[in-house]
C-alpha positions in Angstrom: 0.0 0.0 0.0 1.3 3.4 -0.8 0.4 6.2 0.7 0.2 10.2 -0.2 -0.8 11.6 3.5 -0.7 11.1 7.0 -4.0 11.8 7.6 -4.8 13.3 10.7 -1.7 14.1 12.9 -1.8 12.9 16.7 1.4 13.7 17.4 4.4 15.0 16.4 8.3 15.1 17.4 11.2 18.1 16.9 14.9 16.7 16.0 17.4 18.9 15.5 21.7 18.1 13.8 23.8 18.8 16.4 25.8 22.1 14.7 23.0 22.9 13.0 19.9 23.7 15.6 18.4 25.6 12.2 17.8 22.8 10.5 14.0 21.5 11.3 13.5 17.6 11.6 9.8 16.7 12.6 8.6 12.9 13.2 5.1 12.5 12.7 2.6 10.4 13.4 -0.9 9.7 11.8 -3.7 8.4 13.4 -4.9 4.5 13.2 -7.3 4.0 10.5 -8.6 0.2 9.2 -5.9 -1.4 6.5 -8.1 -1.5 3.3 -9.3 -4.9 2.7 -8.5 -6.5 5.5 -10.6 -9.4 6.9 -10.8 -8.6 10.6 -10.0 -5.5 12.1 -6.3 -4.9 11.6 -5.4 -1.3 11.3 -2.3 0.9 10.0 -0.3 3.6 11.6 1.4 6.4 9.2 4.1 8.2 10.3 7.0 10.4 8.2 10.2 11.6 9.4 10.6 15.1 7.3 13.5 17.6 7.2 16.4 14.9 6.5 16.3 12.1 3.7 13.1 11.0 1.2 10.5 12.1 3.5 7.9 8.7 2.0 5.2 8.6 3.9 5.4 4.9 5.6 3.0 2.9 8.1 2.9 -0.4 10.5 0.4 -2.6 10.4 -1.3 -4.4 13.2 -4.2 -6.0 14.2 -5.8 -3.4 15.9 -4.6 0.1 16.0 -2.8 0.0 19.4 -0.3 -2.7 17.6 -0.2 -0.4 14.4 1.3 2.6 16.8 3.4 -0.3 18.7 4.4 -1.2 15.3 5.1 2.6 14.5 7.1 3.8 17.2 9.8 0.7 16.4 10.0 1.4 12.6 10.3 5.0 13.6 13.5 4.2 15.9 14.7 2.0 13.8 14.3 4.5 10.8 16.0 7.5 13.1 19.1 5.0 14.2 19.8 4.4 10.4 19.3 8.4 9.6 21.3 9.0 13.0 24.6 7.0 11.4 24.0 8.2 8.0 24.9 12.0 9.9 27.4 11.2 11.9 25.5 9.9 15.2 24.5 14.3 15.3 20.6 13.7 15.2 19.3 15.0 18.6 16.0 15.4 20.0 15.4 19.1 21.8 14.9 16.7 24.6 18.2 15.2 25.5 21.4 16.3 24.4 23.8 13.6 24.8 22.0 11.3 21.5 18.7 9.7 23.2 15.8 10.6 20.6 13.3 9.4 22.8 11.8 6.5 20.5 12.5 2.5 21.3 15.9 1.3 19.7 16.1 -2.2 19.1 19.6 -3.7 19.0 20.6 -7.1 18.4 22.4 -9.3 20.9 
């Protein structure tokens, strides 16, 4: 499934480059809507990380919308750790200065 919007925003998150506060990196998330032609009730979670790299609009699916946004917030970190290395570990969130951006991480033992 491809998709061309978020939808309806429910929340939002403000990166910033270390050496370069100017530069305006937003996470988003969309809210859980029903995954088109699904037999039960499984639902998809959009979310887009703007301001650094292709900005596609992505989304988890789950099989009920608190999995989609479980789903989400893991693709998201996993998404920001890859964008994170790509610029030299400088990806911050306003939050925390010392390289915590405040989403799950997921490393392999």
């Amino acid at each position: 499934m491809k998709l061309d919007s978020l939808g309806v925003v429910i929340a939002t998150r403000r990166l910033v480059l270390a050496n370069d506060a100017g530069r305006r990196i937003l996470v988003k998330m969309g809210k859980p809507e029903p995954l088109p032609d699904a037999l039960g009730d499984d639902q998809y979670c959009p979310f887009q990380i703007t301001g650094i790299g292709t900005e596609p609009v992505k989304y988890a699916a789950g099989v009920d919308a608190f999995q989609s946004i479980e789903l989400a917030l893991k693709m998201i970190g996993a998404e920001l750790t890859r964008l994170n290395q790509k610029h030299g570990g400088r990806l911050r969130w306003e939050c925390d200065e010392h390289g915590d951006l405040g989403f799950l991480i997921t490393r392999s033992r």
